[in-house]
C-alpha positions as CSV (number, residue, x, y, z in Angstrom):
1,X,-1.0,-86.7,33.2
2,X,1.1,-89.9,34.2
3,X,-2.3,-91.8,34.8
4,X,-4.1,-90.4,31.7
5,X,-0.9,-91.7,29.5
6,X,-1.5,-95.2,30.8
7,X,-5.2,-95.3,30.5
8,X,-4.8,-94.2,27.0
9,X,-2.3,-97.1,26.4
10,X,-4.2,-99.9,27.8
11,X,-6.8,-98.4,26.0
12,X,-5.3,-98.6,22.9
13,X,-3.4,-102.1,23.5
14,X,-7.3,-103.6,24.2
15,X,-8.7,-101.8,20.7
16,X,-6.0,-102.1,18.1
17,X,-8.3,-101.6,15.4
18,X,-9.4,-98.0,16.9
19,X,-5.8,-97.3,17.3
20,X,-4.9,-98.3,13.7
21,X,-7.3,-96.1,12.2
22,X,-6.5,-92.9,14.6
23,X,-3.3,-93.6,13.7
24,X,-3.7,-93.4,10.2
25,X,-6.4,-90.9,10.0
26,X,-4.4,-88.5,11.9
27,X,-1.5,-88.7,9.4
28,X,-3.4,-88.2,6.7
29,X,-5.0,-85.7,7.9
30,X,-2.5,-83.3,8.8
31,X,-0.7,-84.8,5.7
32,X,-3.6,-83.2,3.5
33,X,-3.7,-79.9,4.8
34,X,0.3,-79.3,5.4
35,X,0.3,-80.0,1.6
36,X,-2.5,-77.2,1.3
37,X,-0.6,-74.2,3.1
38,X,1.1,-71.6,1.1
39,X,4.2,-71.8,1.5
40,X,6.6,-67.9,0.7
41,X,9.8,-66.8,0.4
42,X,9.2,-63.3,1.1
43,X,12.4,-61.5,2.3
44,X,10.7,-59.0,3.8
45,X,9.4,-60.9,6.6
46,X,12.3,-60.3,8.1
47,X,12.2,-56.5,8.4
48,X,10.1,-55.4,11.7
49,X,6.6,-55.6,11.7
50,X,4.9,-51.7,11.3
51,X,2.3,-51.0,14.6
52,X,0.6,-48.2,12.7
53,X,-2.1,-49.1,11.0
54,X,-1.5,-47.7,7.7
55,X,1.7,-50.0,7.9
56,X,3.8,-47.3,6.9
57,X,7.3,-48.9,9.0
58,X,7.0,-51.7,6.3
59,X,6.1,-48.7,3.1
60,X,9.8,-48.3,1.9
61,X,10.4,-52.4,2.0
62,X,7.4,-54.1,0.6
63,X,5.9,-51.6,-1.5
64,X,8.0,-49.3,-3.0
65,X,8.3,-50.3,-6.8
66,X,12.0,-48.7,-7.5
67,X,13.4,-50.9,-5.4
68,X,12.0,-53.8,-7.6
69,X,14.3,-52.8,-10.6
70,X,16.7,-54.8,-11.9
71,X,19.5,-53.6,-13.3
72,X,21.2,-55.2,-16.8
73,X,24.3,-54.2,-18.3
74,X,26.5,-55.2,-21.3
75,X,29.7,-54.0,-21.1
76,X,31.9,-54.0,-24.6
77,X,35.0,-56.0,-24.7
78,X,38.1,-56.3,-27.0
79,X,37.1,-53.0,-28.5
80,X,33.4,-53.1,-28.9
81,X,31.6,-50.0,-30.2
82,X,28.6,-48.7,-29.3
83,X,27.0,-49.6,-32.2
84,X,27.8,-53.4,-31.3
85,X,26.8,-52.7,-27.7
86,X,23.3,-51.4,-28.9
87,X,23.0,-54.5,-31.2
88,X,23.6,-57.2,-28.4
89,X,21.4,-55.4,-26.2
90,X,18.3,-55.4,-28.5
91,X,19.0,-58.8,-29.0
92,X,19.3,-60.0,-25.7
93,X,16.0,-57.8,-24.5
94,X,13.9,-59.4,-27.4
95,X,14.7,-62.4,-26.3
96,X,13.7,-62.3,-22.8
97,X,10.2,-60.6,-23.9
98,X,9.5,-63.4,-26.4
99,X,10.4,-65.5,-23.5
100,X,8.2,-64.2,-21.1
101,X,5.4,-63.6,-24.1
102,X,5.5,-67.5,-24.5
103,X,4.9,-68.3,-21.0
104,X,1.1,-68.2,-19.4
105,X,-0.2,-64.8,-18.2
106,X,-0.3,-66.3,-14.6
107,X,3.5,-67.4,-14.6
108,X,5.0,-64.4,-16.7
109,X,8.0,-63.1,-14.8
110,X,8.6,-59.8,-16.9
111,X,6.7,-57.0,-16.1
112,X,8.5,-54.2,-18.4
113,X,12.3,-53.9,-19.9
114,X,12.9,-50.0,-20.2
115,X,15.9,-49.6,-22.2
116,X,15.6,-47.0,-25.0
117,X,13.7,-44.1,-25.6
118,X,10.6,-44.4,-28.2
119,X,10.5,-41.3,-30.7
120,X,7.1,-39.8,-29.4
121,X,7.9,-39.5,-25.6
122,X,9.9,-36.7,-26.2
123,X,7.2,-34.8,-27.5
124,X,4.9,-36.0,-25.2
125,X,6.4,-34.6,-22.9
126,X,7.2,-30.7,-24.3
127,X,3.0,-31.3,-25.4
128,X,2.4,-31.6,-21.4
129,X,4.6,-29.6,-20.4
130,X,3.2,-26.8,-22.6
131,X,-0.2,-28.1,-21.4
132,X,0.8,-27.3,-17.8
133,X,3.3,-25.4,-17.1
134,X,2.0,-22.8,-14.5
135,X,2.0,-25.7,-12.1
136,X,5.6,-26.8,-12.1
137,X,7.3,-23.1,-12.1
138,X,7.8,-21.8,-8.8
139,X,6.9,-18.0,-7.9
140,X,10.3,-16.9,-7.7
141,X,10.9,-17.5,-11.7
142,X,8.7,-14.1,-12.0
143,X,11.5,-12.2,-11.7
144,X,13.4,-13.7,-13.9
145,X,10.8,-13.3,-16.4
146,X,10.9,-9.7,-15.8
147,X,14.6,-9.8,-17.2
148,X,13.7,-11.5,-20.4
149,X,10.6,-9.4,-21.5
150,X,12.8,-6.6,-23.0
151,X,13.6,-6.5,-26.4
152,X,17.5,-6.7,-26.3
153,X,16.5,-10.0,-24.8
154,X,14.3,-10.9,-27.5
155,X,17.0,-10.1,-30.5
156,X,19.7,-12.4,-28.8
157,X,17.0,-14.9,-28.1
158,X,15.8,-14.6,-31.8
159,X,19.4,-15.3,-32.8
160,X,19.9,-18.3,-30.5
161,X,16.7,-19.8,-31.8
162,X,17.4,-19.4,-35.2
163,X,20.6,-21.1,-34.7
164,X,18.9,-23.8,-32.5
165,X,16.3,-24.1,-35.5
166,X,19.7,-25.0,-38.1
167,X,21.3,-27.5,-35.7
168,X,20.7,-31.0,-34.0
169,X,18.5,-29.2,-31.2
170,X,16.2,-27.8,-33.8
171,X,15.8,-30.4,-36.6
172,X,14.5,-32.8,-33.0
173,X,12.3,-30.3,-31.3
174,X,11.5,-27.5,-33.5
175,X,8.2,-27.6,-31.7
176,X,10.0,-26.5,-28.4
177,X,11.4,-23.5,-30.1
178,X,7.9,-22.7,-31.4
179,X,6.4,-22.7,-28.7
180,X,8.7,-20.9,-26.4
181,X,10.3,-18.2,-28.5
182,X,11.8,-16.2,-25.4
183,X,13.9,-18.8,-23.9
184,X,11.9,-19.7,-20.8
185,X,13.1,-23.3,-21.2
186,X,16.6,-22.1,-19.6
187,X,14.8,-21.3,-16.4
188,X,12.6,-24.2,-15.9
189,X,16.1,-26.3,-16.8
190,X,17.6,-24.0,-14.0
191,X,14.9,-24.9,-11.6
192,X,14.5,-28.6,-12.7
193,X,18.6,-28.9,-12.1
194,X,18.7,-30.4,-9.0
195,X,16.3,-33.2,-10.0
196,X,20.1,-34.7,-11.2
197,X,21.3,-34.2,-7.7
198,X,22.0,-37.2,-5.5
199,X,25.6,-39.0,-5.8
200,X,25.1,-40.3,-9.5
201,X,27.5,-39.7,-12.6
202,X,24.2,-40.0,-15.0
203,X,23.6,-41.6,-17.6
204,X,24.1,-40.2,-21.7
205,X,21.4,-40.7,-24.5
206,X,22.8,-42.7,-27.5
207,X,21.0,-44.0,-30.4
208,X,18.3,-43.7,-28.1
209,X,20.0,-46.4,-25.3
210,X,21.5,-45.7,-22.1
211,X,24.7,-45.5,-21.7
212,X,27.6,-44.1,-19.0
213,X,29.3,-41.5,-19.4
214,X,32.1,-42.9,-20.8
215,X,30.2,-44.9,-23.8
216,X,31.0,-48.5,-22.4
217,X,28.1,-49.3,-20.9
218,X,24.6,-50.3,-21.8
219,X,22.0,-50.0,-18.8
220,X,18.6,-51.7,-19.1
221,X,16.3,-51.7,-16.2
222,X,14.1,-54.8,-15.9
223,X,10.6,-54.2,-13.2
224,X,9.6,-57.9,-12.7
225,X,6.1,-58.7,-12.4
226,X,6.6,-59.7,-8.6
227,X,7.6,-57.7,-5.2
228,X,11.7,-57.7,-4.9
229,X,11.3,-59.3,-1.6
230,X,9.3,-62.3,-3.0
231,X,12.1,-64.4,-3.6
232,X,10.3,-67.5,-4.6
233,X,8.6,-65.9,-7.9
234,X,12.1,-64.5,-8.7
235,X,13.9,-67.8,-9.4
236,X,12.1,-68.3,-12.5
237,X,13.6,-65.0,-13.7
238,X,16.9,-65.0,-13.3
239,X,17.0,-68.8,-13.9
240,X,16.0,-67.3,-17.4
241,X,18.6,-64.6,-17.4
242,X,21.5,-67.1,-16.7
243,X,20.2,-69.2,-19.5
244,X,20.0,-66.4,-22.3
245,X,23.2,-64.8,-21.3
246,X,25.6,-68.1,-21.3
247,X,24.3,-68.7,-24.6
248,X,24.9,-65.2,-25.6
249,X,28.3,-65.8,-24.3
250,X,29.2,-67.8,-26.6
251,X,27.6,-65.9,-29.5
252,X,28.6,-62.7,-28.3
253,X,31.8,-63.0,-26.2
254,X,33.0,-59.3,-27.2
255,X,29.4,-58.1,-24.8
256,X,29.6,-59.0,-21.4
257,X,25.8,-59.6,-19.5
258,X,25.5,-58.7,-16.0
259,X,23.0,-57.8,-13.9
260,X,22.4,-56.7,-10.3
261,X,19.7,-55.2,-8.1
262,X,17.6,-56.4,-4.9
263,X,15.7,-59.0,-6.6
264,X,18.8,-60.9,-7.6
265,X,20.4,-60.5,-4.1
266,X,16.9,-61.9,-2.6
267,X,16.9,-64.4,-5.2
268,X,20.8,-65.5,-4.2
269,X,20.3,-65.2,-0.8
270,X,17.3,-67.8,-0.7
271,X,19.0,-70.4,-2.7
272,X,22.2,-70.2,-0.8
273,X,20.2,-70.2,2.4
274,X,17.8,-73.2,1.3
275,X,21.5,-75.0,0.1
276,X,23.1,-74.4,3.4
277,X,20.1,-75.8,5.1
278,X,19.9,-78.6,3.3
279,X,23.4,-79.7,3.7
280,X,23.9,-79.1,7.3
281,X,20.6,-80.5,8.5
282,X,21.1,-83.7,6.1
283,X,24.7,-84.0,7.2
284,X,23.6,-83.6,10.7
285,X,20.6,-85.6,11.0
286,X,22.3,-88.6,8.8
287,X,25.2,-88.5,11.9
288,X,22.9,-88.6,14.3
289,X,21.3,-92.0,12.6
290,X,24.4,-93.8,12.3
291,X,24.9,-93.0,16.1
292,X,22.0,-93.7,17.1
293,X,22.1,-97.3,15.0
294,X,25.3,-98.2,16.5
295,X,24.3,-97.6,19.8
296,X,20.7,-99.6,19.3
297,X,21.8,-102.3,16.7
298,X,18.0,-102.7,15.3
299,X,16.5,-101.2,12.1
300,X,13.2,-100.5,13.5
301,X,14.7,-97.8,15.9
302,X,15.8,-95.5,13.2
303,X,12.2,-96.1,12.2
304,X,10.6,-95.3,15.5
305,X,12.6,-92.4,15.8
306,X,11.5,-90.3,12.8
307,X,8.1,-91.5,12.6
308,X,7.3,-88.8,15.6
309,X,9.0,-86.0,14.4
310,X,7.6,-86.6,10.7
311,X,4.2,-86.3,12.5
312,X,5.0,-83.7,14.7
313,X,6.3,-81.7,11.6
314,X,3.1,-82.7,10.3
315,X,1.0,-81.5,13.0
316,X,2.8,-77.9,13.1
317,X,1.9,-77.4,9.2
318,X,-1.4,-78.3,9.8
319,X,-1.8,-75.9,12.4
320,X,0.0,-73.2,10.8
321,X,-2.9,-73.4,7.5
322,X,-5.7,-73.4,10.0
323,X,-4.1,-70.8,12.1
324,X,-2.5,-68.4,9.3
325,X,-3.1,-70.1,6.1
326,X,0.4,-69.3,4.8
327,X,3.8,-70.1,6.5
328,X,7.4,-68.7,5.5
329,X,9.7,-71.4,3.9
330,X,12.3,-69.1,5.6
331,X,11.0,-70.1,8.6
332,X,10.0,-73.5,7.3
333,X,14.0,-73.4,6.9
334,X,15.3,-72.3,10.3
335,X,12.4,-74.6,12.2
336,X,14.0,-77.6,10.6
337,X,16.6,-76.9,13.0
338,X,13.5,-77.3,15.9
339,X,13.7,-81.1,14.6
340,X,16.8,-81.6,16.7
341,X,15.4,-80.8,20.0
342,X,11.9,-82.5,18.9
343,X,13.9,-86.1,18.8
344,X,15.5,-85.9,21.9
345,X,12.3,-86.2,23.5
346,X,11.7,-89.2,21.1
347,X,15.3,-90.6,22.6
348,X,14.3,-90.3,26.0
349,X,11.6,-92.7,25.5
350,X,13.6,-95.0,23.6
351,X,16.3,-94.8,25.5
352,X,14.4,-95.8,28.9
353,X,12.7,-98.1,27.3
354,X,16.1,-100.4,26.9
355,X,16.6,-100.1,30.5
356,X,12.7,-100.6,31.9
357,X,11.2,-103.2,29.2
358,X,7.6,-102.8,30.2
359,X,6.2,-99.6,28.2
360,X,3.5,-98.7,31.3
361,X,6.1,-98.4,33.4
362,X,8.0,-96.6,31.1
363,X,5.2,-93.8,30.8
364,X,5.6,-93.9,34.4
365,X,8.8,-92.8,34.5
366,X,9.2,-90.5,31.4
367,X,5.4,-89.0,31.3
368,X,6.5,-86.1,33.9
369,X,10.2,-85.1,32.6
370,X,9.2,-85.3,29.2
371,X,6.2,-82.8,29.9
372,X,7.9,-80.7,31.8
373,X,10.7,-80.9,29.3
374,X,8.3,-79.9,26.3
375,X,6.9,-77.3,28.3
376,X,9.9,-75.2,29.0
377,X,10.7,-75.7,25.3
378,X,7.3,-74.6,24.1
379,X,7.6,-71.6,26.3
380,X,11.1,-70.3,25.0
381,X,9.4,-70.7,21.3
382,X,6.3,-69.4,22.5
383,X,8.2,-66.2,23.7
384,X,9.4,-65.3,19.6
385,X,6.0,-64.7,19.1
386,X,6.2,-61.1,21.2
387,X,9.1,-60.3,19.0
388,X,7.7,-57.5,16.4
389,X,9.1,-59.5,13.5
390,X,7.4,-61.9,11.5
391,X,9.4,-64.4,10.4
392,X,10.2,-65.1,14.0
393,X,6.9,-65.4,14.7
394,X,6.0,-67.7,11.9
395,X,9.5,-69.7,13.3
396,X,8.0,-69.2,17.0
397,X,4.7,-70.7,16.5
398,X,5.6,-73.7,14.3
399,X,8.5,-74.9,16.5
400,X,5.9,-74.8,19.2
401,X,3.5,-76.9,17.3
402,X,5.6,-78.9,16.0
403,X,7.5,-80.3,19.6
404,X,3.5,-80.7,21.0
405,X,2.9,-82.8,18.0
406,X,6.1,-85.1,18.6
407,X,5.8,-85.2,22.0
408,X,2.1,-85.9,22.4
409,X,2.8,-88.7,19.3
410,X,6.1,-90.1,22.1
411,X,3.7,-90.6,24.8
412,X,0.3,-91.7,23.2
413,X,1.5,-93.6,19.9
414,X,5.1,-94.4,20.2
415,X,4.1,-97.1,23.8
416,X,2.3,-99.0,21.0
417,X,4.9,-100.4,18.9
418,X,7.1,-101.1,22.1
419,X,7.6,-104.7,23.4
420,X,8.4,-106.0,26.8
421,X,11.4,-107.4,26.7
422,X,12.7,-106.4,23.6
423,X,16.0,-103.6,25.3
424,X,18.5,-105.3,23.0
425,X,21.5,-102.9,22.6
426,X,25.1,-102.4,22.0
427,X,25.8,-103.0,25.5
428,X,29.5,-101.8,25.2
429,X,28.7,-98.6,23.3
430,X,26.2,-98.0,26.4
431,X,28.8,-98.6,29.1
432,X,31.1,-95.9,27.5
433,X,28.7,-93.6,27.6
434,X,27.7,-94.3,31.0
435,X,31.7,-94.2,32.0
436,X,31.8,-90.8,30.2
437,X,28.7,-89.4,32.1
438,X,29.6,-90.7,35.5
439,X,33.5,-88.9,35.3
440,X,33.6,-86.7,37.7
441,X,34.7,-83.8,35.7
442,X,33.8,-81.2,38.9
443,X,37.1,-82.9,41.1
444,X,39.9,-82.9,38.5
445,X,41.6,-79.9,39.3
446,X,44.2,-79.7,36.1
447,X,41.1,-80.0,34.1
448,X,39.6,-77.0,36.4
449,X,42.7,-74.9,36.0
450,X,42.7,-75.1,32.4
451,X,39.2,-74.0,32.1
452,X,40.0,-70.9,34.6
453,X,43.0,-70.0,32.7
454,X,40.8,-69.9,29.5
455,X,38.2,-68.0,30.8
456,X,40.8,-65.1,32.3
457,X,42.4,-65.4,28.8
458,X,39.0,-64.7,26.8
459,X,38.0,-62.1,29.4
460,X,41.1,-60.0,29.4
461,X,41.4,-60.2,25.9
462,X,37.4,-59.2,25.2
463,X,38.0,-56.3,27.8
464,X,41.3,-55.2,25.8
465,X,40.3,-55.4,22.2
466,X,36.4,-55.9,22.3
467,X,34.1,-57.8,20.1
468,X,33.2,-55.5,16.8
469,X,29.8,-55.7,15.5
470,X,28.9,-55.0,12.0
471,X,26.2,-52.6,12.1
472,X,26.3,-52.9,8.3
473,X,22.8,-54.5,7.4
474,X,24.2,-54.5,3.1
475,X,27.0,-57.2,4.9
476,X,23.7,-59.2,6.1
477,X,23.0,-61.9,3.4
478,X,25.3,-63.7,1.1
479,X,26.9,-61.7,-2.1
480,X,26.8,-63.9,-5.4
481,X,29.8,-63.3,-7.8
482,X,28.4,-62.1,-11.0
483,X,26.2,-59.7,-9.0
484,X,28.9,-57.9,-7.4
485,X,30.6,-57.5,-10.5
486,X,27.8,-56.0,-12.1
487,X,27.2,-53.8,-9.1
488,X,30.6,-52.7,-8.7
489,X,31.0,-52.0,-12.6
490,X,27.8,-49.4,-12.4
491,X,29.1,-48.2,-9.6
492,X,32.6,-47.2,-10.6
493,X,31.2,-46.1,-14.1
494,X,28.5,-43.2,-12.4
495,X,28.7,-43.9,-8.5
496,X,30.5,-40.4,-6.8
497,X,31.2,-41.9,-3.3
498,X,28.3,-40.8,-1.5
499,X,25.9,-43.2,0.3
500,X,22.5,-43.6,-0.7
501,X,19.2,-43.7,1.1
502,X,15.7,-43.8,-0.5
503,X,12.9,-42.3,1.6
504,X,9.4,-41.9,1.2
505,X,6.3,-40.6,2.7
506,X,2.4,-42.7,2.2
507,X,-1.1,-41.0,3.2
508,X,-4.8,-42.6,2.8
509,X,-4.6,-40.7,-0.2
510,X,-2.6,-39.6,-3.1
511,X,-3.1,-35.9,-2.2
512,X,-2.1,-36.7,1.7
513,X,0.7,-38.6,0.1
514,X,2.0,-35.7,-1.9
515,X,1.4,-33.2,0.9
516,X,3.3,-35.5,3.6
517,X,6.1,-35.8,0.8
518,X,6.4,-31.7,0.9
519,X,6.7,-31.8,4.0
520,X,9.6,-34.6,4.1
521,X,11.5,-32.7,1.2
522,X,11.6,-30.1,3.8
523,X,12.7,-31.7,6.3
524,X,15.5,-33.2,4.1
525,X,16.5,-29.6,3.1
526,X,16.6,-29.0,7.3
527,X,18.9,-31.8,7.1
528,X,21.1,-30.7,4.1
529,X,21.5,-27.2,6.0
530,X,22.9,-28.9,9.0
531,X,25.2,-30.4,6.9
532,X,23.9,-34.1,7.8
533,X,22.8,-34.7,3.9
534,X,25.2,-33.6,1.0
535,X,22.4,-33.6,-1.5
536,X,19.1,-35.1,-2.0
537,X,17.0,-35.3,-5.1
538,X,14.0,-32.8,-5.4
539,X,11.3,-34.7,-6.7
540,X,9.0,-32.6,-5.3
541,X,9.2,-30.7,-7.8
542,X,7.2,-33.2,-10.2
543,X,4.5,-34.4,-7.5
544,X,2.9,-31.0,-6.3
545,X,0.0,-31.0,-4.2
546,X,-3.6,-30.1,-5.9
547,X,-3.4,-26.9,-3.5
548,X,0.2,-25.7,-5.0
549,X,-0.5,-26.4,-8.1
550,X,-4.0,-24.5,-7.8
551,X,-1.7,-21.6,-6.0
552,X,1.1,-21.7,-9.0
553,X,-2.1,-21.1,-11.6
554,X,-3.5,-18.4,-9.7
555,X,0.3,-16.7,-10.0
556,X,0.8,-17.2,-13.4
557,X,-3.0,-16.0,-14.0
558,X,-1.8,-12.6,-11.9
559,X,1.3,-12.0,-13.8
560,X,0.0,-12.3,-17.4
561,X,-3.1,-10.3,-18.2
562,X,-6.0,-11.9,-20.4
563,X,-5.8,-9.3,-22.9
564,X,-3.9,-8.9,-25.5
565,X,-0.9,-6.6,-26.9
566,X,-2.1,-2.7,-25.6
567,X,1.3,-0.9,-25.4
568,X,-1.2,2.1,-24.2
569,X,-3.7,0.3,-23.1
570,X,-5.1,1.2,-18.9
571,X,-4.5,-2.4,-18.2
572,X,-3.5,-3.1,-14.3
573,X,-1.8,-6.3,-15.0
574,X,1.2,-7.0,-17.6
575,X,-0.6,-7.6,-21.4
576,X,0.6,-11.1,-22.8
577,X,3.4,-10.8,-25.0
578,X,3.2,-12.0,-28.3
579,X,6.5,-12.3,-30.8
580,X,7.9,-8.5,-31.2
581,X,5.2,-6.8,-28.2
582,X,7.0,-6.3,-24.8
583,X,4.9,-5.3,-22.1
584,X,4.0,-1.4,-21.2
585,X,7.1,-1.8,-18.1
586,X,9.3,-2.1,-20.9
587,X,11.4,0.5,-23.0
588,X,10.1,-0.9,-26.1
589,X,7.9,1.8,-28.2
590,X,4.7,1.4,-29.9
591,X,6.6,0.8,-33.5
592,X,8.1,-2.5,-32.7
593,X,7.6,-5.5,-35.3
594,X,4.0,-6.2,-35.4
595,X,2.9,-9.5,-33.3
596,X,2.7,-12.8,-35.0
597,X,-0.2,-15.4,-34.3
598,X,1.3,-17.1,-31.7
599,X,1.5,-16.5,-28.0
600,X,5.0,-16.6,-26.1
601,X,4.4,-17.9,-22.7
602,X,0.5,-18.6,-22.5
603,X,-0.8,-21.9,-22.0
604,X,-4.2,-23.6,-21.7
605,X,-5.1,-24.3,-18.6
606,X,-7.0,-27.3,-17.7
């Protein structure tokens, strides 16, 4: 390697021109495609990468929409009603959507603001729900029916509905009322109950907005038109959200704007990151110049120092587009750190070349520690690449790159612009260096006993009190201010105490989806029983399997007989009721109130 170093020099030193244009050809090129890679600040490279194929490990981080909400609040102040509250927030949301509406289709950051109810979803849904009901009831509602096919039922339930018909409940849905004279709303509301299980306070209906319970305040939930985890897209979002609420703050200081969620801590947690890198590798890197300028006393060494690791940087983007096409500026971020080990290789060629002027004998002397040097380097780098996450392997393989680019640029370029002759330095700033590395710090025993006292005094105390870890992953990234107010104000206004965990089941299909949810609600109810989960949410109970659902029609099918009202008809099956019949099980004679048009409980099935 030693030999093929010098050839290459001489080489080099005989054919300038060649050298000039590899030289610059090189750069450029790696310059041109390091500009082309795509470059993302997806958080979720940090989670572990899934080794099932259908990439389900990864299911409840990257592609699992709820978690992409963002929540928005406006909280009255100095005695703000509701109807002020409302105001601000209609405001505020129209806004953002003209906003959004105004930007291009490819750069829109807004993908829908739900924050009021529109006056035919209601009845959209009591018109599907009629439509198919038999597949959402569960079996054991049957004998609940039984109870309510009498005819003392039916007179209270008359009553109830004609007063439901004179109040707030009727003038909204008198359709509901129609349609389900007997009452078997209450049931299905029985059944559907614990869909409002699972640690929250709720949220109240007014003037059509979301509120708290107590009235104060105003939830909106923005889903952006991005993946939470894509932190990059996300600045453009809330950089418009800060905008619009300081200048509502000014027109509206009795509303306070908030908002919280995981896009906003992503979005916080990048720029803080990409802030604290920026100012420690500056600060560090402009320290290590000046050092190194005192020590050399010559402008072209600062120069000569950078100009590898700017290729080698280079060099590892380059590879990085070929290789993967895309490279995380997470990663982009921590490698930047790689730079510091990169230019000590650079220093140990300057360095030795102040004490041996001649550059071949230089390559002689550096060529084999520098190599061997690199190579241990690249192998501990290398090694992140086994690690089943991929933002250290994105990390791994770039820091490798990017040291073979500055080294190979150290041995094969760097000899060119070297002199014989020219090793002028700060000659005392050397010698104190060379004091401080020849002190032999292995035969002064007070320094020795101070160390061994230390290390007793660490180890007794680590073996007394321990180091404790934070197994908290929510204590991970960095907490911005207005967030955690926003957070904590939701929370204390509908949070119960209890911790909350989202699961979810995938499948190659929606149906296997839906059957592998079943069986995870039952394993969550396995889990409730043992007393491991206070409560979970059943929504089950709205995503039933094609089988159930077929199994649920077939019940309901059994239970109500085609026919008609025959209180002496040989019928095997119960009749269908209409308004004033009662089936043949009941006491109810022959003379009841004739039946109306209208069917009780029947509905079309699809």
């Amino acid at each position: 390697m030693t030999e093929l170093c010098i050839k290459i020099y001489r080489f080099f030193r005989s054919h300038r021109g060649i050298f000039w244009l590899l030289l610059v050809g090189l750069f450029l090129f790696c310059g041109y495609f390091a500009t082309q890679i795509h470059l993302e600040e997806d958080i979720n490279k940090l989670m572990p990468s899934s080794r099932n194929e259908d990439g389900s490990t990864k299911l409840a981080f990257a592609n699992l929409r709820i978690k992409d909400k963002t929540f928005l609040l406006f909280e009255g102040k100095e005695g703000a009603g509701i109807e002020r509250i409302t105001e601000v927030c209609d405001a505020f949301i129209d806004t953002l959507l003209v906003r959004n509406e105004a930007l291009d289709s490819t750069h829109r950051v807004i993908g829908d603001i739900f924050y009021n109810l529109s006056d035919d979803l209601l009845p959209d849904v009591i018109y599907y729900l009629g439509e198919h009901l038999p597949a959402y009831i569960d079996t054991t509602i049957y004998a609940h029916i039984d109870t309510m096919l009498t005819c003392e039922h039916m007179a209270r339930q008359m009553q109830a509905n004609r007063r439901d018909l004179t109040g707030d409940f009727g003038s909204m849905f008198p359709e509901l009322i129609q349609m389900d004279p007997i009452g078997l709303r209450s049931l299905i509301a029985q059944q559907s109950r614990s869909m409002s299980e699972g640690g929250t306070g709720g949220y109240k209906i007014i003037d059509s907005h979301f509120f708290v319970p107590d009235s104060t305040v105003c939830v909106a939930f923005i889903t952006p038109m991005y993946s939470s985890t894509n932190t990059g897209q996300g600045s453009a979002l809330f950089e418009m959200l800060n905008e619009e609420i300081a200048q509502f703050a000014s027109t509206a200081p009795d509303v306070k704007i908030c908002y919280h969620g995981t896009p906003a801590s992503g979005f916080y947690n990048s720029t803080q990151i990409k802030k604290v890198l920026k100012g420690t590798i500056g600060g560090a890197l402009l320290l290590v110049l000046v050092f190194i300028w005192i020590c050399f006393r010559k402008g072209n060494t600062l120069l000569l120092l950078l100009l590898p690791v700017v290729f080698g940087t280079l060099f590892g983007l380059a590879a990085m587009y070929f290789i993967k096409g895309q490279f995380s500026l997470l990663a982009l971020g921590i490698g930047a750190v790689v730079l510091g080990v990169a230019m000590s290789y650079v220093l140990h060629v300057l360095t030795h070349h102040k004490y041996v002027s001649d550059p071949e004998q230089l390559l002689r002397d550096q060529v084999t520690p520098v190599c061997l040097g690199c190579l241990t380097t690249i192998g501990s780098f290398i090694g992140l690449i086994f690690i089943n996450t991929e933002l250290l392997q994105d990390f791994g393989l770039f820091a490798a790159l990017a040291i073979v680019g500055t080294t190979a640029f150290s041995l094969i370029f760097l000899p060119q612009f070297l002199k014989a002759g020219d090793n002028a330095v700060n000659r005392r700033m050397f010698a104190a260096i060379d004091r401080l590395n020849s002190y032999p710090f292995d035969r002064n025993k007070p320094l020795l006993a101070v160390i061994g006292v230390v290390t007793v005094v660490c180890i007794g105390f680590y073996i007394a009190k321990g180091t404790p870890f934070d197994a908290d992953m929510h204590n991970l990234g960095y907490k911005a201010e207005n967030t955690t107010y926003s957070e904590g104000l939701l929370r204390s206004k509908t949070y119960t105490g209890d911790k909350q965990k989202y699961f979810a089941a995938s499948g190659k299909s929606m149906e296997e989806a839906i059957a592998n949810f079943a069986v995870l609600s039952h394993k969550l109810d396995s889990l409730q029983q043992l007393g491991l989960v206070k409560s979970y949410t059943h929504t089950d109970q709205i995503f039933v399997s094609q089988q159930l659902q077929q199994q649920r029609i077939d019940a309901w099918r059994a239970y109500w007989s085609p026919s008609g009202c025959n209180s002496s008809g040989g019928s095997s099956g119960r009749q269908l009721p209409r308004l004033g019949c009662a089936p043949r099980h009941s006491t109810c004679s022959s003379t009841t109130p004739q039946p109306t048009t209208s069917p009780i409980p029947y509905m079309r099935l699809g």
